[in-house]
C-alpha positions in Angstrom: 7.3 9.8 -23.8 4.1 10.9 -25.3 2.8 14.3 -25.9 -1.0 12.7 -26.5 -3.7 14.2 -24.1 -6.1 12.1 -22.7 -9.4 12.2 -23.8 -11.7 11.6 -20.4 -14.6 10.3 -20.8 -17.5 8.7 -18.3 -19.5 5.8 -18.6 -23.0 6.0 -20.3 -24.3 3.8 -17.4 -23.0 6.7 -14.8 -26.3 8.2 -13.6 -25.4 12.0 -13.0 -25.4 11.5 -9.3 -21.9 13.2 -9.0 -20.4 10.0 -7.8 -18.4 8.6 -10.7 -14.9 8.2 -12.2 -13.8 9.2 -15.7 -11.0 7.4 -17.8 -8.6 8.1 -20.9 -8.1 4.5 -22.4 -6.8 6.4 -25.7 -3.4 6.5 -23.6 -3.1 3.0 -23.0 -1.5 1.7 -26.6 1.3 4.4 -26.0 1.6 4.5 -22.3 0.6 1.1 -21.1 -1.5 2.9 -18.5 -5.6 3.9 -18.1 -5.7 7.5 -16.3 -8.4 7.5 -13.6 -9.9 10.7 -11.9 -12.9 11.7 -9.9 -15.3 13.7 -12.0 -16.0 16.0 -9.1 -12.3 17.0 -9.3 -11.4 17.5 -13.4 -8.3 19.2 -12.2 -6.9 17.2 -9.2 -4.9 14.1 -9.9 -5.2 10.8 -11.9 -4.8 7.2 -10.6 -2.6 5.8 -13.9 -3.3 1.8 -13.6 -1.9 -0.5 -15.9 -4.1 -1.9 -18.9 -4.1 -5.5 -17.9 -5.0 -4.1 -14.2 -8.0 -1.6 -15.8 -9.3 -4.7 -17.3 -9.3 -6.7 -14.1 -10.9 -4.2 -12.9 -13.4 -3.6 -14.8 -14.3 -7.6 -15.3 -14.5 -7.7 -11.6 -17.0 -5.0 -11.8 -19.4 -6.8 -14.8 -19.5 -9.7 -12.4 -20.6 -8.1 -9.6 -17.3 -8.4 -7.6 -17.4 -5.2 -5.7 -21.6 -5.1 -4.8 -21.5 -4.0 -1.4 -25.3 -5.0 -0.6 
């Protein structure tokens, strides 16, 4: 068990239309796991996702995998 917080943090490429996610990746060499929350909601709960599932993620997102237009 760790006693580390996470340290959130949003995207630089997040415009500050209130529609975005912050992460802690500073968990994920002692936890395994990337904490996700809504940055509307700094209090409410985190999505934990495992690393190697984070990074799918987030490939899938720099090729364009989840453009809904």
């Amino acid at each position: 068990m760790t006693t580390e917080s996470p340290r959130w943090y949003t995207s630089s490429y997040s415009e500050n239309g209130g529609q975005c996610v912050a992460v802690a990746t500073n968990l994920a060499a002692t936890t395994g796991t990337i904490p996700v929350r809504d940055t509307k909601n700094p209090t409410g709960p985190a999505l934990g996702l495992h690393a190697d599932v984070y990074a799918a993620f987030v490939t899938g997102i720099k090729d364009g995998g989840f453009n809904t237009l």
